[in-house]
BAVO-120324 format. One record per residue (C-alpha): residue in three letters; chain; x, y, z. Coordinates in steps of 0.1 Angstrom, whole numbers. Layout:
REM residues N
VEXLO    aa   ch       X       Y       Z
VEXLO   ALA    A       X       Y       Z
...
This chain:
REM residues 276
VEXLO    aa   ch       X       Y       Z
VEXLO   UNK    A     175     -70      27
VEXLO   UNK    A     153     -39      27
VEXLO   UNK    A     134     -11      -2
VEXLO   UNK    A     131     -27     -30
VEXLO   UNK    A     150     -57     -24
VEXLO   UNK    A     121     -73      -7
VEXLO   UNK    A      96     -63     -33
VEXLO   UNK    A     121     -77     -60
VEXLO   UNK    A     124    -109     -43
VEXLO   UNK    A      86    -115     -38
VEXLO   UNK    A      79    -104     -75
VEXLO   UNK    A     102    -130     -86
VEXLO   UNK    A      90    -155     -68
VEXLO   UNK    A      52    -148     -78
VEXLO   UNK    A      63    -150    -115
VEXLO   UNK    A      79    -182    -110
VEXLO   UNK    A      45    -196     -97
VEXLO   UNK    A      28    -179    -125
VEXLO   UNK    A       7    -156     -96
VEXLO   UNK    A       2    -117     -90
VEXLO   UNK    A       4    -103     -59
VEXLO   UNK    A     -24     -93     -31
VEXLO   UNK    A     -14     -67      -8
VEXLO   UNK    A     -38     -55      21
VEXLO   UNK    A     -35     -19      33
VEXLO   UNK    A     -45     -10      71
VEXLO   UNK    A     -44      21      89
VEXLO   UNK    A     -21      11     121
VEXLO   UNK    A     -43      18     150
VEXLO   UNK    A     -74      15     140
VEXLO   UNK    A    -100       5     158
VEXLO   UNK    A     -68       3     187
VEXLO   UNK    A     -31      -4     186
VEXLO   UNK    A     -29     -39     200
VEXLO   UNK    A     -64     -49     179
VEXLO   UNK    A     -46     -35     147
VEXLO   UNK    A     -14     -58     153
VEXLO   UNK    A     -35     -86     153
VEXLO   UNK    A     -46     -77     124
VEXLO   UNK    A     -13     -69     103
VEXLO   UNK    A      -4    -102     113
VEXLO   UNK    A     -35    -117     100
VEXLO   UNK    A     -29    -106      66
VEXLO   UNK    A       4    -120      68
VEXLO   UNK    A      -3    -155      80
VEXLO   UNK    A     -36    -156      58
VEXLO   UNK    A     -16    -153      22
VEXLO   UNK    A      -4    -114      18
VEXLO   UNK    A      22    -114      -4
VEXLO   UNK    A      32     -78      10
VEXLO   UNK    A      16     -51      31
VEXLO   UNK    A       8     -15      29
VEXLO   UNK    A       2       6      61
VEXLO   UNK    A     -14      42      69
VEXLO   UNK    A       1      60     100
VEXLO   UNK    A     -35      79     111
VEXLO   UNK    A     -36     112     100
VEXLO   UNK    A     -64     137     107
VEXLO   UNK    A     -66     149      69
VEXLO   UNK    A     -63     123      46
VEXLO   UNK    A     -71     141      16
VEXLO   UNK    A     -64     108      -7
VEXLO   UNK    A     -96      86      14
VEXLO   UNK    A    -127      82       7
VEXLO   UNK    A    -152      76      36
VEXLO   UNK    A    -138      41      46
VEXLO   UNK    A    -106      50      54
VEXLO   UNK    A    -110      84      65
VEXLO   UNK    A    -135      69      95
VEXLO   UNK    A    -106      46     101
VEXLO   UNK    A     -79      70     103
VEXLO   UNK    A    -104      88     127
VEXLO   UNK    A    -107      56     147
VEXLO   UNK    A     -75      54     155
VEXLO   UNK    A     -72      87     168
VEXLO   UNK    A     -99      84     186
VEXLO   UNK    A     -81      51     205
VEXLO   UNK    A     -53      76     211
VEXLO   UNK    A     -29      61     186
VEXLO   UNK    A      -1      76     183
VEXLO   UNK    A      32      76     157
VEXLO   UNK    A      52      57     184
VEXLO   UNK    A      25      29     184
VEXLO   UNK    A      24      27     146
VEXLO   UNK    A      65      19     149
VEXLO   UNK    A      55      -2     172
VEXLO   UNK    A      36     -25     153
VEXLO   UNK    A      58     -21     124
VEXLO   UNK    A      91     -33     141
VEXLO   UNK    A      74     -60     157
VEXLO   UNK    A      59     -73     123
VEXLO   UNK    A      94     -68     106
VEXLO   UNK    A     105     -92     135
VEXLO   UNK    A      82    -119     128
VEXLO   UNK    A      77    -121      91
VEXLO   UNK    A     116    -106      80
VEXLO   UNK    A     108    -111      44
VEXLO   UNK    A      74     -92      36
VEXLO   UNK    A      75     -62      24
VEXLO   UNK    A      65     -37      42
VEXLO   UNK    A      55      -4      29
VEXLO   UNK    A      34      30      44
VEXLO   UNK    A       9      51      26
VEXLO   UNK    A       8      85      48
VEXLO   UNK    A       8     123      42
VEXLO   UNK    A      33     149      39
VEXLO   UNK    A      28     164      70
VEXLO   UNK    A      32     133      89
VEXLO   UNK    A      70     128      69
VEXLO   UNK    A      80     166      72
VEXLO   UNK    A      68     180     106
VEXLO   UNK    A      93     169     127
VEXLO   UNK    A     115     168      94
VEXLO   UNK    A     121     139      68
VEXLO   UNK    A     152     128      81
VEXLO   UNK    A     136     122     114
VEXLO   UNK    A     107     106      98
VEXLO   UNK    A     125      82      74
VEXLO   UNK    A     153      69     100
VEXLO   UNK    A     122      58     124
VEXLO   UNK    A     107      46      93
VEXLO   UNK    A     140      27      89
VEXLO   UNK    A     145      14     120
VEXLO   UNK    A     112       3     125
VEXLO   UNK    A     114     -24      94
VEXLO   UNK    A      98       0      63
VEXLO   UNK    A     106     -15      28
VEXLO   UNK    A      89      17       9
VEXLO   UNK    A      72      48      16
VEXLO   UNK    A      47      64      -9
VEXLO   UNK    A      35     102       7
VEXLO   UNK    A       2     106     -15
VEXLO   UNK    A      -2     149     -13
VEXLO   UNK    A      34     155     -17
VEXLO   UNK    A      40     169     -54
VEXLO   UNK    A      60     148     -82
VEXLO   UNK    A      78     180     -83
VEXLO   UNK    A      86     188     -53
VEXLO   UNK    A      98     154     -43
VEXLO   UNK    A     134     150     -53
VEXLO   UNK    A     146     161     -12
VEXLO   UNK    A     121     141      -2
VEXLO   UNK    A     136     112     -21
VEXLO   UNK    A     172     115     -15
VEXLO   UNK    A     165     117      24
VEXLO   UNK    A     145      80      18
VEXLO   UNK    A     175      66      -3
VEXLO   UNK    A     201      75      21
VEXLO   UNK    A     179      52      46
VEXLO   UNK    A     178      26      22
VEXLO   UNK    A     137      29      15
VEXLO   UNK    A     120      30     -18
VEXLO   UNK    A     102      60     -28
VEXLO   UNK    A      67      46     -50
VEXLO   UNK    A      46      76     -66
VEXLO   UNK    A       8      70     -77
VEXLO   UNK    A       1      72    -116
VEXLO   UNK    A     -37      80    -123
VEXLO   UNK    A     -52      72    -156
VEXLO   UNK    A     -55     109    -161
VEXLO   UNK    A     -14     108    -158
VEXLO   UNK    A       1     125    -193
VEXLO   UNK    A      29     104    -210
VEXLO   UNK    A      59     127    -196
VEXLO   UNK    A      46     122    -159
VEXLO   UNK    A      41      85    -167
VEXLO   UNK    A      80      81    -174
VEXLO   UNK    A      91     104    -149
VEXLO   UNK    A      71      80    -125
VEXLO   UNK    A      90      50    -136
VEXLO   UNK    A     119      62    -137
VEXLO   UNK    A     118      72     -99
VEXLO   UNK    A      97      49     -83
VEXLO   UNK    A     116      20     -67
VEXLO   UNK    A      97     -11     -58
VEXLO   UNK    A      67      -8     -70
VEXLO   UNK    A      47      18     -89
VEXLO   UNK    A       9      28     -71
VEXLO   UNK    A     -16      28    -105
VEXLO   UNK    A     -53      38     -95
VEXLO   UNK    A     -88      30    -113
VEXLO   UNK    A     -95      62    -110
VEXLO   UNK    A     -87      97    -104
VEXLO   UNK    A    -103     112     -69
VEXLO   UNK    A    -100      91     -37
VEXLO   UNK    A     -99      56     -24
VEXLO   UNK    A    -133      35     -22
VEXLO   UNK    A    -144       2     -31
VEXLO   UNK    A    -164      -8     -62
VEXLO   UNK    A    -196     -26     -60
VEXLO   UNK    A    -195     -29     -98
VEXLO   UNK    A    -167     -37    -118
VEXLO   UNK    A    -134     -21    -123
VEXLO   UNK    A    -134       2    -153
VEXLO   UNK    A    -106       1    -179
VEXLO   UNK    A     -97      36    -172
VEXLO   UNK    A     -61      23    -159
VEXLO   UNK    A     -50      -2    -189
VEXLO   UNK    A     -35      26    -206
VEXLO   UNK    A     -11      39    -178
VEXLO   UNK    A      -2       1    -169
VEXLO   UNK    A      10      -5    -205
VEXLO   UNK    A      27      29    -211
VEXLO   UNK    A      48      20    -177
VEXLO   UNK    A      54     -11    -195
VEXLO   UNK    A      67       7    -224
VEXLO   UNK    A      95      29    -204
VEXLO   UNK    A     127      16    -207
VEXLO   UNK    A     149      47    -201
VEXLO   UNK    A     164      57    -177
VEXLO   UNK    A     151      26    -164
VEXLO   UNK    A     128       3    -170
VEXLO   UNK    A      97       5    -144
VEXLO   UNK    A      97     -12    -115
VEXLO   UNK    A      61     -33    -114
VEXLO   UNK    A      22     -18    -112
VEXLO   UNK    A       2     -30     -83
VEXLO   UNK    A     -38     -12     -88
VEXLO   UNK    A     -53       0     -62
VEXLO   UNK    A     -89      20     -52
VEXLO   UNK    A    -118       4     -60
VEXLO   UNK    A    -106     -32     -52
VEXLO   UNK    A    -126     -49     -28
VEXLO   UNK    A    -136     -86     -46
VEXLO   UNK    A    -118    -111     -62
VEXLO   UNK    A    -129    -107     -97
VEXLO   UNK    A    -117     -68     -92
VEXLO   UNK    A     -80     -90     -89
VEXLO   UNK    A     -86    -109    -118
VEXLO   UNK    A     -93     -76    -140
VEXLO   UNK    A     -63     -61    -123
VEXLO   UNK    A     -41     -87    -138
VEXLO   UNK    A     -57     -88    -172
VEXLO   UNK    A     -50     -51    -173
VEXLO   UNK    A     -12     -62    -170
VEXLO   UNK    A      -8     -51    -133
VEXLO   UNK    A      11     -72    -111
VEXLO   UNK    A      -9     -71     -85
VEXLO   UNK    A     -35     -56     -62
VEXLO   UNK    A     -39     -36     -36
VEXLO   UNK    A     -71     -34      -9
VEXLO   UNK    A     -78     -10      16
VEXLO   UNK    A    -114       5      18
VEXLO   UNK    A    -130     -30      19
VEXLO   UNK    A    -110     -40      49
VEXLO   UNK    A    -119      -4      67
VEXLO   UNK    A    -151     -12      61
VEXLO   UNK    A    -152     -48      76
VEXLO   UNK    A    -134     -37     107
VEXLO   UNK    A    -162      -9     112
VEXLO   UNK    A    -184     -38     111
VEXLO   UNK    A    -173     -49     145
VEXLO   UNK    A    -174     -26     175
VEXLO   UNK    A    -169     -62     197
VEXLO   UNK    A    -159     -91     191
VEXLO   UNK    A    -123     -90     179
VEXLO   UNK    A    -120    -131     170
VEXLO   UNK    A    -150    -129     143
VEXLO   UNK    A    -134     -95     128
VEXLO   UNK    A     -99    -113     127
VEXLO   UNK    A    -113    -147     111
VEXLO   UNK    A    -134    -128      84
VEXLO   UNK    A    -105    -103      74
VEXLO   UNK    A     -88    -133      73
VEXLO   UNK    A    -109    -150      48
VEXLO   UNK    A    -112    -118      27
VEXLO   UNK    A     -76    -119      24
VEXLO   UNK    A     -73    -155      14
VEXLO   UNK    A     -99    -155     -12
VEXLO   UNK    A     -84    -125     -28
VEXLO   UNK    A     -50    -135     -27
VEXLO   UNK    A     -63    -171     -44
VEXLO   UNK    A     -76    -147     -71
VEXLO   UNK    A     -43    -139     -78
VEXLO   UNK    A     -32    -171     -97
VEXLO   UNK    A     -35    -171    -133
């Protein structure tokens, strides 16, 4: 099973139970390689229904503050793409039916070329791969290297997103399709979540051909659980969180156990957010 099989697979199941879905986003390396396995595998034994991972990157144009000091963090412990491989094959090996999917930039997929990029991505255990500054239109080689190693593309629609790009996302994202709160970068919100991305959930509801699309998971700005509860009342299936967990593993510069348990408690209580 890999792409979107896994993500098919979990979203049945959650629908069954009548639950979305949490999934906790981590840049792999940060604040160090074997301290960010640790925590990958936290999220996984405290409730995550999937994962989604950043590869550090020195420009992550998509962050805000949170995540770009992480990505920076990582460097700065001398991660490097090898180590982020690393952690993903090993997680593949211990939890064989999570889904698994990156968040990275283009130059990351193309500099050494995509085919190189997406067969490492393949053999490492990667269900889906979503590059954030690569252009809708310019992704279609981009995409046919990914489904010739069996990984889903997923594209980010933004509640700024007209109605054509809104059906051209659905129709070529596979797994899952990224909706934000906003338009402009990743950050949590210390308020609560605007309504700005009800509209593009429901439109991407509304697509039916070619296909119909796959399901939303909302992400930027979600960093509580009642931001999970809104998610789901906007018709998302899910959630995504990234910034909050940056920011509670800049909390700690020692001290790994305490970061560990309270990550793992952030996770749990979100994820229990998800049932409706």
């Amino acid at each position: 099973m890999k792409g979107a099989a896994r993500y098919q697979r979990v979203f049945g199941v959650l629908a069954g139970r009548d639950e979305g879905a949490f999934v906790p986003f981590a840049v792999l390396g940060d604040p160090d390689p074997e301290t960010s396995l640790e925590i990958v595998r936290t999220f996984a034994r405290s409730g995550a229904d999937a994962i989604e991972l950043g590869i550090p990157f020195s420009d992550p144009v998509a962050d805000g503050v949170a995540i770009q000091a992480a990505d920076l963090r990582a460097l700065s412990a001398g991660t490097r793409i090898a180590d982020a491989w690393r952690i993903v094959a090993t997680v593949r090996e211990e939890f064989p039916e999570l889904p698994i999917g990156l968040l990275v930039y283009a130059n990351l997929v193309l500099h050494a070329s995509a085919q190189t990029f997406y067969s490492r991505a393949a053999e490492a255990g990667v269900d889906s791969v979503l590059v954030a500054d690569l252009p809708l239109i310019e992704s279609a080689p981009v995409e046919a290297v990914a489904a010739e190693h069996g990984i889903a593309p997923v594209f980010i629609a933004s509640p700024n997103a007209s109605d054509e790009r809104i059906r051209a996302i659905a129709s070529r994202s596979r797994g899952y399709v990224y909706v934000t709160t906003r338009s402009g970068v990743t950050g949590a919100e210390k308020a609560a979540l605007r309504d700005d991305a009800a509209r593009v959930i429901q439109r991407l509801h509304e697509v039916e051909s070619p296909a119909k699309a796959p399901p939303s998971l909302l992400g930027f700005g979600i960093g509580r659980p009642e931001h999970v509860r809104k998610a789901l009342d906007m018709g998302a299936a899910g959630a995504i969180s990234g910034s909050a967990i940056a920011a509670l593993i800049a909390k700690y510069d020692e001290g790994r156990s305490a970061m560990l348990a309270e990550i793992g408690e952030f996770v749990h209580a979100m994820k229990a957010a998800t049932s409706r």
